[in-house]
Residue frames relative to the residue before (quaternion, step in Angstrom):
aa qw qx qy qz dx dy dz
X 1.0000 0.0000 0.0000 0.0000 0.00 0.00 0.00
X 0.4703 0.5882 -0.4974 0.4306 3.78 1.20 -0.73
X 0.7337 0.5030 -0.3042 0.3409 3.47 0.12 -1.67
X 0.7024 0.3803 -0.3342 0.5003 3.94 0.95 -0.63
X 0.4795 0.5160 -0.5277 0.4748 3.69 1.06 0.17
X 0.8465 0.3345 -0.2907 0.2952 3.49 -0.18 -1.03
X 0.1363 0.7583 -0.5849 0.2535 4.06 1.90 0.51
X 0.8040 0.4049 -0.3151 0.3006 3.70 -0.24 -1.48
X 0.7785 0.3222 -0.2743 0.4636 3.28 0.69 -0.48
X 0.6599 0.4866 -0.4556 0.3467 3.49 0.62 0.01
X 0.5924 -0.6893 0.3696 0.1930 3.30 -1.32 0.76
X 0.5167 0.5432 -0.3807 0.5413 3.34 1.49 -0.87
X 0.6597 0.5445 -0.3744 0.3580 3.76 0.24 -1.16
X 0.7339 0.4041 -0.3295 0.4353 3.80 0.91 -1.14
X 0.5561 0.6811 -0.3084 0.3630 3.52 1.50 -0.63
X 0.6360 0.6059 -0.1555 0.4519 2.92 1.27 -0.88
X 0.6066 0.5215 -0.3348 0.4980 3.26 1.42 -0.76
X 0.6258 0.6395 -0.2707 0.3551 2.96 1.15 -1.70
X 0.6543 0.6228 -0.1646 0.3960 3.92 1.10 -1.42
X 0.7644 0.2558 -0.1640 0.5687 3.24 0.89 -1.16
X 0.4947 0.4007 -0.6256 0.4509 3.87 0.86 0.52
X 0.5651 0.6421 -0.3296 0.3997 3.81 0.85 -1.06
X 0.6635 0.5141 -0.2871 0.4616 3.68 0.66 -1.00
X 0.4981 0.7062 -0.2739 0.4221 3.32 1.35 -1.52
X 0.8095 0.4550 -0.0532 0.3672 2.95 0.19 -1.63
X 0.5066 0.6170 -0.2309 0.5562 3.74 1.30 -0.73
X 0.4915 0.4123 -0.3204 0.6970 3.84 0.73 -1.35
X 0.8200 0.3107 -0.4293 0.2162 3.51 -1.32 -1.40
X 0.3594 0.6393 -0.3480 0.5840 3.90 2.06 -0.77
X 0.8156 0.3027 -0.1490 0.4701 3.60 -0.43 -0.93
X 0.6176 0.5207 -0.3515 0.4732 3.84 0.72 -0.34
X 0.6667 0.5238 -0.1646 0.5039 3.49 1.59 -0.98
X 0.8684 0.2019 -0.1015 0.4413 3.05 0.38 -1.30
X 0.6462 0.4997 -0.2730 0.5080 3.80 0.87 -0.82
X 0.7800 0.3520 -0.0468 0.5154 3.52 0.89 -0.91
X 0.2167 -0.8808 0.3610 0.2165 3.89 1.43 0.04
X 0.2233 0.7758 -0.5014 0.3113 3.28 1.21 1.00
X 0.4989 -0.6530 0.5671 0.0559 3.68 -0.36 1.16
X 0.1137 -0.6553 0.7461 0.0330 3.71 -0.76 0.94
X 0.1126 -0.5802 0.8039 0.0660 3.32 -2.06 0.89
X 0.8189 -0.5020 0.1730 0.2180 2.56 -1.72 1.09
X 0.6535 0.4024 -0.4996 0.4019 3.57 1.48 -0.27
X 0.3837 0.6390 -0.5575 0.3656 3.88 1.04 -0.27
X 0.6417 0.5572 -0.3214 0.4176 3.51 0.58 -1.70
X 0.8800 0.0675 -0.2577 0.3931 3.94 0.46 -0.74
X 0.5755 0.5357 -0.5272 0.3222 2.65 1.07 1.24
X 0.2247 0.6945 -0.4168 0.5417 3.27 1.89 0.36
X 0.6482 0.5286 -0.2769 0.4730 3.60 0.45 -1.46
X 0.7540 0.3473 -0.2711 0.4872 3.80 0.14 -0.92
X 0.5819 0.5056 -0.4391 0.4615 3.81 0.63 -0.23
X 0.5275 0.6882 -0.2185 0.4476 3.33 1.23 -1.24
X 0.6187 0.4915 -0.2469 0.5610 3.75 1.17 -1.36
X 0.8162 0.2561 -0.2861 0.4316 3.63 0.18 -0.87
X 0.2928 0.6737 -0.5018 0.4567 3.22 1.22 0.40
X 0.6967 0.6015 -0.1455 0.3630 3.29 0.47 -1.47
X 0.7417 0.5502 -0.1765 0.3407 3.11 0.58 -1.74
X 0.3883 0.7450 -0.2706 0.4701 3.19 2.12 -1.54
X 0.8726 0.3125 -0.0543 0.3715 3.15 -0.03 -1.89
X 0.5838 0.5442 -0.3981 0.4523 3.23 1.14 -0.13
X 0.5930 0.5747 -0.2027 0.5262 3.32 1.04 -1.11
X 0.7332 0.5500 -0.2071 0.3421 3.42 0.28 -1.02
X 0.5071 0.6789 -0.2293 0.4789 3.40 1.64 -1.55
X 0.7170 -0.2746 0.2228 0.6008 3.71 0.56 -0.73
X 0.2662 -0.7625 0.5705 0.1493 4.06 -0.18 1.48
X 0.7171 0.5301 -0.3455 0.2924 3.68 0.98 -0.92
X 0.4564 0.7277 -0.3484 0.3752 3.38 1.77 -0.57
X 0.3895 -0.7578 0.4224 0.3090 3.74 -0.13 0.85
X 0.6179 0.6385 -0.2337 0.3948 3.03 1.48 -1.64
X 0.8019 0.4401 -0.1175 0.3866 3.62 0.83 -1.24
X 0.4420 0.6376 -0.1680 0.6082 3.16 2.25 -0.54
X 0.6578 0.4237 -0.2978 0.5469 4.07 1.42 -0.81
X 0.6106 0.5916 -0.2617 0.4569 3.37 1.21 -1.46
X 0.7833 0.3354 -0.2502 0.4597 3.66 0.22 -1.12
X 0.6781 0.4088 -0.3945 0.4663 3.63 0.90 -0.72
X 0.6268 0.5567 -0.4202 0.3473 3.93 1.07 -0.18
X 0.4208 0.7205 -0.2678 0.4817 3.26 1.73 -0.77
X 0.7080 0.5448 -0.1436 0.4258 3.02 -0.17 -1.89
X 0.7821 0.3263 -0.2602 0.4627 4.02 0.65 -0.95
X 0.6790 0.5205 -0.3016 0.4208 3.23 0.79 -0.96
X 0.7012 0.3986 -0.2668 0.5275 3.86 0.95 -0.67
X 0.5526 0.4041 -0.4991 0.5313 3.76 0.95 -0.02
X 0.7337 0.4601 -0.2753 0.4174 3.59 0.36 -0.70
X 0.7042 0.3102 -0.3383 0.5417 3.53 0.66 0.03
X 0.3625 0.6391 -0.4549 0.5032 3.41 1.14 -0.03
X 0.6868 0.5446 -0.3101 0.3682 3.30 0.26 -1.34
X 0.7716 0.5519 -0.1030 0.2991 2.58 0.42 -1.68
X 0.6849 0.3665 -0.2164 0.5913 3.45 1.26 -0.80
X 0.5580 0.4223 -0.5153 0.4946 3.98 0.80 0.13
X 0.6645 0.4807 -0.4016 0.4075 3.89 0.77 -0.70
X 0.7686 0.4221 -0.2589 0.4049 3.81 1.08 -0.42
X 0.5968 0.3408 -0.4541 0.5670 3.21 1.55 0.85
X 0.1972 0.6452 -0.5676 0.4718 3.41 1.35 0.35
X 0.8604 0.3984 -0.1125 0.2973 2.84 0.10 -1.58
X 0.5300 0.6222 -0.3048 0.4888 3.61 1.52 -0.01
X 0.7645 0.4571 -0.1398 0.4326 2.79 0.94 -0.97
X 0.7573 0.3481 -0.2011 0.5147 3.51 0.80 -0.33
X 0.4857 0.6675 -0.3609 0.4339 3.49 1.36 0.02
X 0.5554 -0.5582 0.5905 0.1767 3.62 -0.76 1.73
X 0.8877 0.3600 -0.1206 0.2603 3.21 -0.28 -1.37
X 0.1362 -0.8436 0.4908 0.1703 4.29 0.36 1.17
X 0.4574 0.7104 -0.4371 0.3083 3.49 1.05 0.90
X 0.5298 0.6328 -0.2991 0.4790 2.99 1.86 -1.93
X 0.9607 0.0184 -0.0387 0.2741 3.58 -0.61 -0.51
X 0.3134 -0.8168 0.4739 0.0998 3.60 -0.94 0.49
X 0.2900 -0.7766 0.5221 0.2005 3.57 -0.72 1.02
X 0.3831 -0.6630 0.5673 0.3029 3.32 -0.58 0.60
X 0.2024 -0.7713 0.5566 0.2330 3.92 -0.96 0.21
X 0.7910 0.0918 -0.3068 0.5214 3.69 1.28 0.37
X 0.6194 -0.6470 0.2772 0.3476 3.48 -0.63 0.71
X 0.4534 -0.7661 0.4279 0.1564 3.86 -1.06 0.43
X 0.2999 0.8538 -0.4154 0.0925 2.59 0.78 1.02
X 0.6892 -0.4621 0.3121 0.4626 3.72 -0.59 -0.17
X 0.1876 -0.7710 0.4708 0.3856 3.57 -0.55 1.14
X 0.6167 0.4406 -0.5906 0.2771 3.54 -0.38 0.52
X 0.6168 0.2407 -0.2439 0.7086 4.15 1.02 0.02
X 0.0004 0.6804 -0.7275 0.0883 4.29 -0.26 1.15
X 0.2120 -0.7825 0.5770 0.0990 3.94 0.08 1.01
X 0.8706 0.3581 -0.1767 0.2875 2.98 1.00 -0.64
X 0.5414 0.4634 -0.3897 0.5834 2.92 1.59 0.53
X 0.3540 0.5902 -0.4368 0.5793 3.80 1.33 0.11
X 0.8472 0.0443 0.1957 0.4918 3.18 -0.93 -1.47
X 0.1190 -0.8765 0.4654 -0.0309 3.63 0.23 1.59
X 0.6276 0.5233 -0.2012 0.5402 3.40 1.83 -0.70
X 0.6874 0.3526 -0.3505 0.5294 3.62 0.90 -0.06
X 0.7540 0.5350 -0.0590 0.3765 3.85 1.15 -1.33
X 0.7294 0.2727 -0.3509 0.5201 3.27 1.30 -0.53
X 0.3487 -0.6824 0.6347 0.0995 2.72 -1.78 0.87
X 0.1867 -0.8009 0.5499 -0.1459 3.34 -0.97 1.49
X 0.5986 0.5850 -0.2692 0.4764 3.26 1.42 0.27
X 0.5986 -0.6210 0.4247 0.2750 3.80 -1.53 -0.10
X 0.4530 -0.7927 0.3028 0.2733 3.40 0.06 0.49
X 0.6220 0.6455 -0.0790 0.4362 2.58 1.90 -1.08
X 0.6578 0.5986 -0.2140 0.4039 3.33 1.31 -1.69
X 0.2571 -0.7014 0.6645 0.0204 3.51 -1.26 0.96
X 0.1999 -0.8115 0.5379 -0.1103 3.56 0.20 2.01
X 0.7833 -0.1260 0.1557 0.5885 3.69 0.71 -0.99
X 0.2384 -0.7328 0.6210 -0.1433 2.78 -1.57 0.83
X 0.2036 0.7573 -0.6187 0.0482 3.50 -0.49 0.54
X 0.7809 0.1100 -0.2004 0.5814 3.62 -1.36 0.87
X 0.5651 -0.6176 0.4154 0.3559 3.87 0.39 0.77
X 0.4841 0.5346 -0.4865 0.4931 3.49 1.15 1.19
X 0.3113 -0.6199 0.6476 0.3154 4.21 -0.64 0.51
X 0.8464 -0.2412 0.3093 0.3601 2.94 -2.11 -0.50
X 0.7815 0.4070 -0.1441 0.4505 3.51 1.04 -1.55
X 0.5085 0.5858 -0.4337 0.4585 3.14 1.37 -0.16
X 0.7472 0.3458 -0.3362 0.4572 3.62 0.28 -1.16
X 0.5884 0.5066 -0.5133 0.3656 4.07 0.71 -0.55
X 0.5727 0.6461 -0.3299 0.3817 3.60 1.18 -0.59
X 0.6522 0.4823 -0.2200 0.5419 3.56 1.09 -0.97
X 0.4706 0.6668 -0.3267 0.4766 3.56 1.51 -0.92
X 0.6930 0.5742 -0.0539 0.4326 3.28 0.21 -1.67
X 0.8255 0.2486 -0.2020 0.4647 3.37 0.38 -0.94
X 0.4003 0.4705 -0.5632 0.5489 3.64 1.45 0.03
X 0.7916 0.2889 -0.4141 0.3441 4.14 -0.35 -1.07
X 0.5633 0.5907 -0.4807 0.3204 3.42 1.11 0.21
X 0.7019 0.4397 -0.2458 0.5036 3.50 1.36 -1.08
X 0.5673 0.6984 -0.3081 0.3090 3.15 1.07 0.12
X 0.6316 0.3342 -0.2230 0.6631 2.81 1.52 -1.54
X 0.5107 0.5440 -0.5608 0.3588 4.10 0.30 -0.19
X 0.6518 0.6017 -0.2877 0.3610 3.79 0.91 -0.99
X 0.8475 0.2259 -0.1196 0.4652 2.94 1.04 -1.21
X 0.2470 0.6988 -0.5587 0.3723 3.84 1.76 0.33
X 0.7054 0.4619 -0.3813 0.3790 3.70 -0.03 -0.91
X 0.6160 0.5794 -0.2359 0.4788 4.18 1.08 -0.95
X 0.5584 0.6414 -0.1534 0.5032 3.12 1.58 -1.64
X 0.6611 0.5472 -0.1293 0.4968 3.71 1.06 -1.50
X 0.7022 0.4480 -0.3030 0.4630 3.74 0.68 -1.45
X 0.6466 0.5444 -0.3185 0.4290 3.67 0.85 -1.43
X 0.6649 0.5729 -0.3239 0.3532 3.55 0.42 0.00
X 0.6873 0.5004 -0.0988 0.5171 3.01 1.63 -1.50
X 0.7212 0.4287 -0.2399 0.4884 3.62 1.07 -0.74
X 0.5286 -0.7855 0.2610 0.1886 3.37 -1.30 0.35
């Protein structure tokens, strides 16, 4: 239990977040381009949430003892694993759905009109793909399946270590 107290403040630990959102990202780079798999707009926001714990990494990482930056990155960190989730289960749910009424693919991305990612950064953001379509698979899991399992590790993760995350604030 010592060793999960001393997560929030240690730098390797936020690096680590920071690395394996970064790695994340690379694959989804190499899944696109090297491999000509087509992202659809939920890949794109789920690209976007990896992108968050990216952040959180680096936020954290910048200075772990900084309470302020230690709330910021650990608030990050939860809110993008958890909507992550949340958006790999609802193309789960695109994909396996009989019915081509139940859901709708968007064909440009929502973003905010003051940050249009996708007209910025058109090679990482636009999505040019089907939401529906099931390109690859591996272990009888698709793309959204495994970002889902993804997700819910940084989700149990950051539950595990929210409570450590909590004490380090309070103590002196």
């Amino acid at each position: 239990m010592n060793w999960l107290s001393t997560l929030p403040t240690s730098k390797k630990a936020w690096g680590l977040l920071a690395l394996t959102a970064f790695l994340l990202e690379v694959t989804a780079l190499y899944f696109q381009y090297a491999m000509g798999l087509e992202p659809c707009i939920m890949c794109i926001y789920q690209r976007t949430a990896v992108l968050g714990i990216l952040a959180a990494g680096l936020i954290g990482f910048i200075s772990p003892n900084n309470k302020a930056l230690r709330i910021t990155g650990a608030a990050t960190w939860g809110v993008s694993s958890i909507w992550g989730y949340m958006l790999a289960k609802e193309h789960i749910n695109m994909q396996n759905t009989t019915d081509p009424f139940a859901f709708t693919c968007d064909i440009v991305p929502n973003f905010p009109d003051f940050m249009p990612l996708h007209e910025w950064i058109p090679a990482f953001f636009a999505a040019t793909g089907d939401c529906g379509n099931i390109d690859w698979q591996f272990v009888g899991l698709s793309m959204p399946g495994w970002m889902e399992v993804v997700f819910g590790l940084y989700a149990i993760s950051f539950l595990l270590v929210v409570p450590f995350i909590l004490w380090s604030l309070v103590k002196k």
